[in-house]
VOPAGU-2260 file (C-alpha; in pm, 1 decimal, decimal comma):
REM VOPAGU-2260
SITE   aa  ch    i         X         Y         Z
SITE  UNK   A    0    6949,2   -1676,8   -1998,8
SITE  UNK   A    1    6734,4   -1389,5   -2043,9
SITE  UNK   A    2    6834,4   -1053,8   -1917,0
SITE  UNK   A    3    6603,6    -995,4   -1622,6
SITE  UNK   A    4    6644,5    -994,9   -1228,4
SITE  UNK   A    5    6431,1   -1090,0    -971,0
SITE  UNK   A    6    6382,4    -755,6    -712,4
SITE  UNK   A    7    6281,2    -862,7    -332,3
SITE  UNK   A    8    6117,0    -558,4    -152,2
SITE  UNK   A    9    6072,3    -398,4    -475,1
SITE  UNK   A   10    5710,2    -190,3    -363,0
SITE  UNK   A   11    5910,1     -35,3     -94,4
SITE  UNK   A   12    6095,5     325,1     -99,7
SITE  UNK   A   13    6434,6     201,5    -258,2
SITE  UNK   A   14    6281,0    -123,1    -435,3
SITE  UNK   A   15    5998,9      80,6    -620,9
SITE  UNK   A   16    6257,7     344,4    -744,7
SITE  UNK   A   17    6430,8      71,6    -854,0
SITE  UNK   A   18    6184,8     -94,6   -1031,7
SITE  UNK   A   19    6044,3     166,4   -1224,4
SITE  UNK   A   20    6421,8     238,4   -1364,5
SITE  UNK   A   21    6482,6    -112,7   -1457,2
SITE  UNK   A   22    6198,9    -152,9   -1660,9
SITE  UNK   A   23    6109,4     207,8   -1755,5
SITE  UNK   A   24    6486,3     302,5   -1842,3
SITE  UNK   A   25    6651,1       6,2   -1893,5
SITE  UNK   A   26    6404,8    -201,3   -2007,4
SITE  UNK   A   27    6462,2    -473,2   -1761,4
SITE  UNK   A   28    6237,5    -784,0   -1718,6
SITE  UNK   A   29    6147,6    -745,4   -1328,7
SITE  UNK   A   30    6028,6   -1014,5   -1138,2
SITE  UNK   A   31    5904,5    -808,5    -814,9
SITE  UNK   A   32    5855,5   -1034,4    -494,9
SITE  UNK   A   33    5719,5    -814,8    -203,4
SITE  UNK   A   34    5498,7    -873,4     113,3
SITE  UNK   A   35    5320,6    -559,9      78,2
SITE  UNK   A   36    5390,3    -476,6     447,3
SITE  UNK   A   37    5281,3     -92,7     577,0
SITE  UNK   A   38    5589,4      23,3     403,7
SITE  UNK   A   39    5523,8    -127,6      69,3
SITE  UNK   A   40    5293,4      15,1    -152,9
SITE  UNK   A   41    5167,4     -90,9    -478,4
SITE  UNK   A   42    5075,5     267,4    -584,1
SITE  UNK   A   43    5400,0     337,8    -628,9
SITE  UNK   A   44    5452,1     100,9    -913,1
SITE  UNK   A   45    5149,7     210,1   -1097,1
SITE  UNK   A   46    5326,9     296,1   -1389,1
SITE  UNK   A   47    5419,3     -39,3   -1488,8
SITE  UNK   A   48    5099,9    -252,0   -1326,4
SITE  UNK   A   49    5042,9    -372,8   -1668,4
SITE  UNK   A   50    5362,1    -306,6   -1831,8
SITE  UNK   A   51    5459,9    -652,0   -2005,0
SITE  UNK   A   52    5813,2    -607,7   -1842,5
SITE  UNK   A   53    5748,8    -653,4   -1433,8
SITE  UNK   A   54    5540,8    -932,8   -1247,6
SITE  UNK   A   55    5455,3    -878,5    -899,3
SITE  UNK   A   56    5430,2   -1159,4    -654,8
SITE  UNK   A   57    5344,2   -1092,9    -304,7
SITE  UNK   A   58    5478,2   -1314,3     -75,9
SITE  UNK   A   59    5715,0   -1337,8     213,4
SITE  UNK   A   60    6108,4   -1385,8     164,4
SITE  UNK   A   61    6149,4   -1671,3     425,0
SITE  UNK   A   62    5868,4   -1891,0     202,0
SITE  UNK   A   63    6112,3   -2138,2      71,8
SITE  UNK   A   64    5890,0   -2312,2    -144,0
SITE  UNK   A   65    5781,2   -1958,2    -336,9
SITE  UNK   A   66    6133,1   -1849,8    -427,3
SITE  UNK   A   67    6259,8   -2145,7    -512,0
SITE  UNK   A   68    5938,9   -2170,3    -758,6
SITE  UNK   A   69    5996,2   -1806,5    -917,5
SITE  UNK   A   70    6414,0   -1905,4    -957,6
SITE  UNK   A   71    6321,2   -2217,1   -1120,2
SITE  UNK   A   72    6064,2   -2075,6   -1376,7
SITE  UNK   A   73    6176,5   -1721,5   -1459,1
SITE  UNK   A   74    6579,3   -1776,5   -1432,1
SITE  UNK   A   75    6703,8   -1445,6   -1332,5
SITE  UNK   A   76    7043,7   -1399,1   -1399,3
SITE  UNK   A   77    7037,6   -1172,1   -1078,8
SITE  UNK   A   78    6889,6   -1108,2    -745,2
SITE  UNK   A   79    6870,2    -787,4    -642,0
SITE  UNK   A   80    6756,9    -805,5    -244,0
SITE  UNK   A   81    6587,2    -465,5     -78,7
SITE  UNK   A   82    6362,7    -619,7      89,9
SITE  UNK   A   83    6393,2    -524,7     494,1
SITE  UNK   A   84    6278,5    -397,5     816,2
SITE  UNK   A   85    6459,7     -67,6     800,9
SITE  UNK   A   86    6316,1     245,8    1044,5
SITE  UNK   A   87    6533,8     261,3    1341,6
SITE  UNK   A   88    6230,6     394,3    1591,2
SITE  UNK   A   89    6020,6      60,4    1476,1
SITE  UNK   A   90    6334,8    -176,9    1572,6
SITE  UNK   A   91    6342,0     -46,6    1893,5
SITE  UNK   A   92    5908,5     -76,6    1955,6
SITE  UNK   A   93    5934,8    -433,8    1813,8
SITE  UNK   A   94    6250,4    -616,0    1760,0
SITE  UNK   A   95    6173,4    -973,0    1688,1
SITE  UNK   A   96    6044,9    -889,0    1306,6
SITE  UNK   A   97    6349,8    -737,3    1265,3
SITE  UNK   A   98    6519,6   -1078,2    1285,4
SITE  UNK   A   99    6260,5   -1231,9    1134,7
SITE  UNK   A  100    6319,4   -1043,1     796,6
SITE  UNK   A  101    6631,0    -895,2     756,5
SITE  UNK   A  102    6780,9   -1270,4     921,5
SITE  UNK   A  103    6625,1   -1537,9     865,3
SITE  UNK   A  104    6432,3   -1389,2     524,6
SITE  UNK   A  105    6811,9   -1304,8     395,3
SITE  UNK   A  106    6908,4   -1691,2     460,3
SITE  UNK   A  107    6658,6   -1816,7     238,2
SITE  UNK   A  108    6694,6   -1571,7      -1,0
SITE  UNK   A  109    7056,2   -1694,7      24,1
SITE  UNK   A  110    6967,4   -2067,8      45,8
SITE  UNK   A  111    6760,6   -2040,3    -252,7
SITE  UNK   A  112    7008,9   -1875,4    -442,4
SITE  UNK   A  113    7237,8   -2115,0    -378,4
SITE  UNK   A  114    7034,5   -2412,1    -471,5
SITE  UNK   A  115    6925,2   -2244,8    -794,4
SITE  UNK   A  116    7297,5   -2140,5    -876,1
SITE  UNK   A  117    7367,6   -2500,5    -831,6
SITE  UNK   A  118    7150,7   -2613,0   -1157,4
SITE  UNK   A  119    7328,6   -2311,5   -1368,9
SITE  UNK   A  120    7602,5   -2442,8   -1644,2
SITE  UNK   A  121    7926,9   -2249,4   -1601,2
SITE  UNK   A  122    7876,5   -1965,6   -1853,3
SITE  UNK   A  123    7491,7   -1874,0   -1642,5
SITE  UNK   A  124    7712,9   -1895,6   -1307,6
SITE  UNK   A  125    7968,3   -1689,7   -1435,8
SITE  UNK   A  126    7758,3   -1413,5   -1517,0
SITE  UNK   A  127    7504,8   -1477,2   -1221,9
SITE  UNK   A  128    7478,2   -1189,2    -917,7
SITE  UNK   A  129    7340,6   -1196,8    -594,5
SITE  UNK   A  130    7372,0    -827,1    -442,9
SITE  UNK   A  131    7268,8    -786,9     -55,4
SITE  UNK   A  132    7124,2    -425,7     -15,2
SITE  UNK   A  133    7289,9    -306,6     339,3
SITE  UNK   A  134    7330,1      26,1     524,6
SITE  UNK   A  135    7600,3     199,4     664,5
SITE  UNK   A  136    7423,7     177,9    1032,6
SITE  UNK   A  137    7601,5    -168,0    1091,6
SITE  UNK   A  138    7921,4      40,1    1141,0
SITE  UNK   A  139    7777,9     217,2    1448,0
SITE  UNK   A  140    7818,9     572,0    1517,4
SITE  UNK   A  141    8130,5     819,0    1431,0
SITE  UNK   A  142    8328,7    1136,4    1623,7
SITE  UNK   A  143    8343,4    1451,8    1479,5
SITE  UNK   A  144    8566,3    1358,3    1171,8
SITE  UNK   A  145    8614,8    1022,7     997,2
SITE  UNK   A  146    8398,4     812,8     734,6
SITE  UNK   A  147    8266,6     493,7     716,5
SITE  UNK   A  148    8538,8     269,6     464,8
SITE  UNK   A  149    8439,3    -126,3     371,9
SITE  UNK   A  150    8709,0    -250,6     642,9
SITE  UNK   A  151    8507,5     -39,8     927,0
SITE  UNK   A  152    8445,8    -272,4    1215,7
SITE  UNK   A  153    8127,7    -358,1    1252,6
SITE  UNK   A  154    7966,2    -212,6    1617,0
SITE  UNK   A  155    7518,6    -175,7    1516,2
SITE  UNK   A  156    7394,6     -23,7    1788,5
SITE  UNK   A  157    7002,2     -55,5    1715,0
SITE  UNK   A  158    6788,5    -377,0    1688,1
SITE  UNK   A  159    6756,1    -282,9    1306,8
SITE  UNK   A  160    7136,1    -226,0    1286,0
SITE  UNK   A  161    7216,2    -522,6    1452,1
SITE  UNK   A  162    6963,4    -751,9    1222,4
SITE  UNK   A  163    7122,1    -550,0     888,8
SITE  UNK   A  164    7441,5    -684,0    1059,0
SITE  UNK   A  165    7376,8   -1025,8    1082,9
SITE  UNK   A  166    7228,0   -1011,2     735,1
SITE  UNK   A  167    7576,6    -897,6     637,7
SITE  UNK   A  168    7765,0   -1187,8     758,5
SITE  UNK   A  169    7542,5   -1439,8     608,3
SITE  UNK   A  170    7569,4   -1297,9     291,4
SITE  UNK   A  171    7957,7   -1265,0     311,4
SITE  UNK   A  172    7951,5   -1610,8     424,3
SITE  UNK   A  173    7743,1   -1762,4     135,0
SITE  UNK   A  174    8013,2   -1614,5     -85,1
SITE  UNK   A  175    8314,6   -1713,5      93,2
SITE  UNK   A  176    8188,0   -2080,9     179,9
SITE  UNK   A  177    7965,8   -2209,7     -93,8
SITE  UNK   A  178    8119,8   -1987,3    -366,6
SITE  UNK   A  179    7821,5   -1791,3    -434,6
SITE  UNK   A  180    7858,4   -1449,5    -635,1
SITE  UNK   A  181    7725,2   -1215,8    -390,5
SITE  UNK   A  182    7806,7    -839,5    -383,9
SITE  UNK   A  183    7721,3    -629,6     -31,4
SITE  UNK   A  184    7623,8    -230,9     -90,4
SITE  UNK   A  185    7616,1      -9,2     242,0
SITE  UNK   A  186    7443,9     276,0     166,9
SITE  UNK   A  187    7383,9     615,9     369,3
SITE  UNK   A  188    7059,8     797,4     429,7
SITE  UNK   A  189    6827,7     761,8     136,9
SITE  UNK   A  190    6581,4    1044,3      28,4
SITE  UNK   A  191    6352,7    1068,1    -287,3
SITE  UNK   A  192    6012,8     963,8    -378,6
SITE  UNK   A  193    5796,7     710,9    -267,2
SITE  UNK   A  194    5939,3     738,9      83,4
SITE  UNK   A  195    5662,8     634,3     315,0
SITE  UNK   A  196    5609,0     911,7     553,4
SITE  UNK   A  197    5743,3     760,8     901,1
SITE  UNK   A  198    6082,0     865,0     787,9
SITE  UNK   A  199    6281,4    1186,3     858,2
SITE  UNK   A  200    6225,7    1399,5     520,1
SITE  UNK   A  201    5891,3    1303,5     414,5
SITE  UNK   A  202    5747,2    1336,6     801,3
SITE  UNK   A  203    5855,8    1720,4     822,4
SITE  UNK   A  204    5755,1    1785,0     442,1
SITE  UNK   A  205    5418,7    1654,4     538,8
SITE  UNK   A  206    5369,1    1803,4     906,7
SITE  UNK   A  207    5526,5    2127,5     753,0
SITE  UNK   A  208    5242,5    2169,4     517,0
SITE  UNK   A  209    5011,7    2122,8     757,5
SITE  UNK   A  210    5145,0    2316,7    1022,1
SITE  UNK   A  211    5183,1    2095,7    1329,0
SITE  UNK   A  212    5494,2    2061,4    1508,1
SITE  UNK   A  213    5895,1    1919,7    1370,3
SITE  UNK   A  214    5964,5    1700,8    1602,6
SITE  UNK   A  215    6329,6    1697,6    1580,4
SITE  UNK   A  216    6523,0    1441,3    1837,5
SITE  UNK   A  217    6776,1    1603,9    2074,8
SITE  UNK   A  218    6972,7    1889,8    1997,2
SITE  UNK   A  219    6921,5    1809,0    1625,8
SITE  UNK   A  220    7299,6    1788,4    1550,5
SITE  UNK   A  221    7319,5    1399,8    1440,9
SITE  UNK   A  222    7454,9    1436,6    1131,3
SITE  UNK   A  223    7392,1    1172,9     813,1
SITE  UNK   A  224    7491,9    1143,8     478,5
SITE  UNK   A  225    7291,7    1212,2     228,0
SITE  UNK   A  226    7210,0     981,0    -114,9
SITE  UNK   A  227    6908,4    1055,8    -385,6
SITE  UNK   A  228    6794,9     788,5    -439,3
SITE  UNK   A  229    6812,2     780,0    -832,9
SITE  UNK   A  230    7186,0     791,8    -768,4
SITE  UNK   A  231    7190,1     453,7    -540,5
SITE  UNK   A  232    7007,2     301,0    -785,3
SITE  UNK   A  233    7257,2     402,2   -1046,1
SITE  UNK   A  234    7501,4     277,7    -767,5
SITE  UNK   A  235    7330,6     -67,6    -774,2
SITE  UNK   A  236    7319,4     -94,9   -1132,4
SITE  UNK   A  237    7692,3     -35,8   -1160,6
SITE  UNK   A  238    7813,6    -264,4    -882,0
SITE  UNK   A  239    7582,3    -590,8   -1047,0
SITE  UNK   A  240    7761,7    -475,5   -1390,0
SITE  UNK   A  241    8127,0    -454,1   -1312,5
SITE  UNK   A  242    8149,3    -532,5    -923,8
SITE  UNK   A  243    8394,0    -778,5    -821,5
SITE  UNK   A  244    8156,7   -1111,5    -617,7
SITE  UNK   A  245    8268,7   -1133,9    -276,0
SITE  UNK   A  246    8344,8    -749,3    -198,9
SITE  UNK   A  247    8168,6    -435,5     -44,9
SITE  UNK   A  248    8091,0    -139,6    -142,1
SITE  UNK   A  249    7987,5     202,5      70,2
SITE  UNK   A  250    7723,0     394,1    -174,1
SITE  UNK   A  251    7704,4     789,3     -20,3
SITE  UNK   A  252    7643,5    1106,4    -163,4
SITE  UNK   A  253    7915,1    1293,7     -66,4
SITE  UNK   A  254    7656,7    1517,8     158,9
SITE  UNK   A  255    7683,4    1525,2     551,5
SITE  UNK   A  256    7430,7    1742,1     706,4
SITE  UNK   A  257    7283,3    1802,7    1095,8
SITE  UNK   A  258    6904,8    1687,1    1147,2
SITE  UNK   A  259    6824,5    2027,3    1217,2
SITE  UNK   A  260    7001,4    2164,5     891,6
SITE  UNK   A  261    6774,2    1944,3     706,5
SITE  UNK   A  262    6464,7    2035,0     857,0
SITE  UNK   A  263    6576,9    2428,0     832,8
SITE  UNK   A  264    6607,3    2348,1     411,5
SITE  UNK   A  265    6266,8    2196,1     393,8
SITE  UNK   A  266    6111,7    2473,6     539,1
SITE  UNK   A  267    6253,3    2713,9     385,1
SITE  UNK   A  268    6196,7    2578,3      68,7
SITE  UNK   A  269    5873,8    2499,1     135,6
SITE  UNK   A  270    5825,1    2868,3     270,1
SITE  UNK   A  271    5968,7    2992,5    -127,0
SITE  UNK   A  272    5709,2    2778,6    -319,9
SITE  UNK   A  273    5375,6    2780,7     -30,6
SITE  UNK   A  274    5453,3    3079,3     107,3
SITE  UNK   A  275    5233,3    3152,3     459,0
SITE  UNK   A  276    5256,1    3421,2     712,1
SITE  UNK   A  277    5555,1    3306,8     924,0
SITE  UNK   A  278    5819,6    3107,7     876,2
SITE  UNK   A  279    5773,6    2744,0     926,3
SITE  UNK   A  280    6087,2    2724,5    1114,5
SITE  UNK   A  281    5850,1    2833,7    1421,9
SITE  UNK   A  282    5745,7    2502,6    1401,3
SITE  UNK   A  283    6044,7    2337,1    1514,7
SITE  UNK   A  284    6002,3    2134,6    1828,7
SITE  UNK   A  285    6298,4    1954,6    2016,9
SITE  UNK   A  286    6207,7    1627,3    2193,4
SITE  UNK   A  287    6359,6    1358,9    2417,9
SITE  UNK   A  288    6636,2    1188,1    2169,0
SITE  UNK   A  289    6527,8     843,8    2128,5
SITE  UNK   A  290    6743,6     544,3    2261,1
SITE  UNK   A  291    7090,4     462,1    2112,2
SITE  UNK   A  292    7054,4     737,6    1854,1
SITE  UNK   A  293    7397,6     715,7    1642,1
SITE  UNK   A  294    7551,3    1079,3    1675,4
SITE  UNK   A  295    7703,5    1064,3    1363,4
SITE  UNK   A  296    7709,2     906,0    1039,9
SITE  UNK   A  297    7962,2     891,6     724,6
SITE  UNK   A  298    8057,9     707,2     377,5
SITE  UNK   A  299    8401,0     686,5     172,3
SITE  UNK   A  300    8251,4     568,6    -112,1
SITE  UNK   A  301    8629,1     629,2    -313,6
SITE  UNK   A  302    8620,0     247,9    -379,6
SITE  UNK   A  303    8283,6     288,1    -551,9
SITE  UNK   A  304    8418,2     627,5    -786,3
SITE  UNK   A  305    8796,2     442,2    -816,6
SITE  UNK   A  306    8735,5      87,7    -919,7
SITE  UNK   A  307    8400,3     124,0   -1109,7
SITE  UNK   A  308    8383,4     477,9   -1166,3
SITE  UNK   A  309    8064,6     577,6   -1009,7
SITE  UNK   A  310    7983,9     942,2    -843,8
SITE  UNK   A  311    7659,5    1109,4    -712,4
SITE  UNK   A  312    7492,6    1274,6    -957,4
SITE  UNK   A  313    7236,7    1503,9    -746,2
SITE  UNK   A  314    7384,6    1736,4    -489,7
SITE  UNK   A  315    7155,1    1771,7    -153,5
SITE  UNK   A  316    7063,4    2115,6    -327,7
SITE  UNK   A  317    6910,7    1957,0    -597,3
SITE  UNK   A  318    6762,7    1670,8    -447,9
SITE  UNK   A  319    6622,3    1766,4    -168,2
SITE  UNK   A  320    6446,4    2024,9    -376,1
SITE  UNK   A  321    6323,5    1756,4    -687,3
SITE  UNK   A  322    6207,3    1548,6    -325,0
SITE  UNK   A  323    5978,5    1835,6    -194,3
SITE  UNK   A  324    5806,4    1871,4    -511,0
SITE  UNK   A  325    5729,8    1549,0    -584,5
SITE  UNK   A  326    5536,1    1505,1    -227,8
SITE  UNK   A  327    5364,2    1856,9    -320,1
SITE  UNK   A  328    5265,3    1731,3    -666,6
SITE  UNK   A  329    5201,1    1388,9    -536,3
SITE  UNK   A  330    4964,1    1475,4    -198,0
SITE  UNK   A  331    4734,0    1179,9    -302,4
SITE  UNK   A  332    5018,6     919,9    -285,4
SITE  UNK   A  333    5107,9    1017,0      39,9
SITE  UNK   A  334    4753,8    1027,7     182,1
SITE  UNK   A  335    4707,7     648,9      48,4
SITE  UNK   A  336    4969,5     516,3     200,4
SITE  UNK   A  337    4832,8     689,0     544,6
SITE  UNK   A  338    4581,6     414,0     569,6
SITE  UNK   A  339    4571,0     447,0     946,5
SITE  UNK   A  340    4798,6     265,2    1085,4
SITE  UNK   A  341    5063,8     511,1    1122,4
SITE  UNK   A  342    4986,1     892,3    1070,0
SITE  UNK   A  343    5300,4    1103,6    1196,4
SITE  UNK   A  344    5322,2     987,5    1554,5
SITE  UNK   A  345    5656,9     912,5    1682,4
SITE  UNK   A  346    5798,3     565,0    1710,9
SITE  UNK   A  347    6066,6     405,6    1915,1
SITE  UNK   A  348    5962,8     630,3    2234,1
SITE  UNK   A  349    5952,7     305,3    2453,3
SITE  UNK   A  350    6232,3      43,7    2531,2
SITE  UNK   A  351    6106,3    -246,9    2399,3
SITE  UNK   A  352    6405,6    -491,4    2369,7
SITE  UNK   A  353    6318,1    -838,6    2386,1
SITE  UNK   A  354    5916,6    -736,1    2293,9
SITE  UNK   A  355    5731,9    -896,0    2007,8
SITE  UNK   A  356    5509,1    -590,9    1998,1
C-alpha cells in the first residue's frame, strides 16, 4: 500500500493548509474530496492544481457510493477527515446542515471506512488510520482558570458544538465497537492563511483595512486559545504517525487571549506596516453578544508534548503577525472568495433553532 491519504474538506481553511504540506513538504499522494461549499475554495490549492501528487474530487461526504469508489481504487492507508460545518454564528442561523455534515457525513465517512478496512490483510490494517478532526467547543465553556484535558465532560453549547459532539461519539464508537483505528484531535482556535473571511481574525484584518467598524461581541473578554495553523497540521501529522487508535488528543497553542486583545494586536500591527492618520483602534465597535457565546475557552495539550512529543512552534507574536501579511500580500484571494454571498455582515444575530434556513 502506497503512502498516500485521502483528505475530506481539504479546500477549506485547515484542509487546504493541510494539503499543500502533504504534498508540497512531505510529498504525500493526496486524494482531496471536498464539496466546494462557500467556505471551500479551490484558489487556495492553486499551487498543486496540476501537481502529479493531489486529485481533487468534489463531492459530498454522505455520497456512499463516491467514497466507497475513491477507497476502493486509490487505497489510502489513511483518512484524514476536516471536512465540517464549523462557524458558530452560521449554526445558530441554520442548524439542520450542521447535522447534516458534521453527523450524518461523519457516519459514512465512518461506514465507508469500515467496509474498506474490512478488505485490508492484517499488515494494511495494522498500519491503517482514520483521524476525526474535532474542536475543543464540544467541552462547553470554562471559569476563570482551568483547561480543557481529553477526560473533560462533554457539555456543546451551540448547534455546531453540539453536531462536532455527536461526530465525536460516532467516531469513538466505530473504534470501540467494530475495531476501527480511529484517532480524535480537539483543537483550539485556528488562525493562518486561507481563512475565509466570516471568521474572527481575517474579518477585522479585512474591515481594518478598509476602515469600517470591529464589531467585537459583548464586552470582548471571551477568551480562546490560540493555534497557527502550520502547527496543527504538524499536530495531525504526528498523531496519524505515532498516535495510539482509540484515544484523544487536545491540539492548542499554549496562547489564551481576550477577543478584544486580539483585535487591539491586529490593529496595531496593521497601524506599524499601513500606517493612517489615527489609530484603527477607533474603530472598535461593541455589539449585542450573540446567543450562547462560550465565555471562555482552554487546551492541556501535555498528552500531545508527553506521549508523542509535539509543541507549538509559532507563538501568537509570530503568527498572528506571518497571518496579517499574508492577507495584505494576498488581497486578491480574499476578494475571490467574497463572491457575494457573504461580505462581512454578521451572522448568528437571530435565534434560529429548529430552522432549515
Amino acid at each position: 500500500m502506497t503512502d498516500q491519504w485521502l483528505v475530506t474538506g481539504g479546500a477549506g481553511f485547515i484542509g487546504g493548509n493541510f494539503v499543500l504540506r502533504q504534498i508540497l513538504k512531505n510529498n504525500r499522494k493526496i486524494i482531496n474530496l471536498d464539496k466546494l461549499t462557500y467556505a471551500g475554495n479551490l484558489d487556495t490549492l492553486a499551487a498543486v492544481k496540476d501537481h502529479p501528487h493531489h486529485q481533487f474530487v468534489q463531492a459530498d461526504i454522505n455520497q456512499a457510493d463516491v467514497v466507497h469508489d475513491l477507497l476502493v481504487k486509490h487505497r489510502p492507508n489513511a483518512i484524514v477527515h476536516f471536512a465540517a460545518e464549523s462557524h458558530v454564528d452560521r449554526s445558530i442561523d441554520g442548524p439542520q446542515v450542521f447535522i447534516e455534515t458534521n453527523v450524518m457525513g461523519t457516519f459514512n465517512m465512518l461506514q465507508q471506512a469500515w467496509r474498506y478496512f474490512q478488505t485490508l490483510n492484517p499488515e494494511e490494517q495494522a498500519n491503517f488510520r482514520f483521524l476525526h478532526v474535532s474542536t475543543d467547543e464540544v467541552y462547553g465553556s470554562l471559569g476563570e482558570t482551568g483547561a480543557f484535558k481529553e477526560t473533560t465532560p462533554y457539555a456543546p453549547n451551540s448547534p455546531y458544538s453540539a453536531s462536532k459532539a455527536g461526530s465525536d461519539h460516532l467516531a469513538r464508537a466505530y473504534h470501540h465497537t467494530y475495531g476501527l483505528p480511529v484517532l480524535t484531535t480537539n483543537c483550539s482556535n485556528n488562525y493562518g492563511p486561507y481563512q475565509f473571511p466570516e471568521k474572527l481574525i481575517p474579518l477585522m484584518i479585512e474591515k481594518a483595512l478598509n476602515g469600517e467598524p470591529l464589531p467585537v461581541y459583548g464586552d470582548g473578554k471571551n477568551v480562546r486559545d490560540w493555534l497557527f495553523v502550520e502547527d496543527h497540521c504538524r499536530a495531525i501529522e504526528t498523531v496519524i504517525a505515532r498516535g495510539r487508535p482509540g484515544e484523544v488528543y487536545n491540539i492548542g497553542g499554549n496562547e489564551e487571549r481576550e477577543n478584544i486583545e486580539i483585535v487591539h494586536t491586529i490593529c496595531d500591527i496593521l497601524d506599524d506596516i499601513r500606517p493612517v492618520e489615527q489609530s484603527r483602534r477607533g474603530l472598535i465597535t461593541y455589539v449585542k453578544d450573540r446567543p450562547g457565546h462560550d465565555r471562555r475557552y482552554a487546551i492541556d495539550a501535555s498528552k500531545l508534548a508527553n506521549e508523542l512529543s509535539w509543541v507549538p512552534q509559532e507563538t501568537f507574536a509570530s503568527g498572528i503577525r506571518q497571518t496579517i501579511q499574508w492577507y495584505l500580500d494576498h488581497k486578491a484571494w480574499t476578494d475571490r472568495v467574497k463572491d457575494g454571498s457573504y461580505q462581512g455582515q454578521r451572522l448568528g444575530s437571530e435565534i434560529a433553532a429548529g430552522g432549515t434556513s
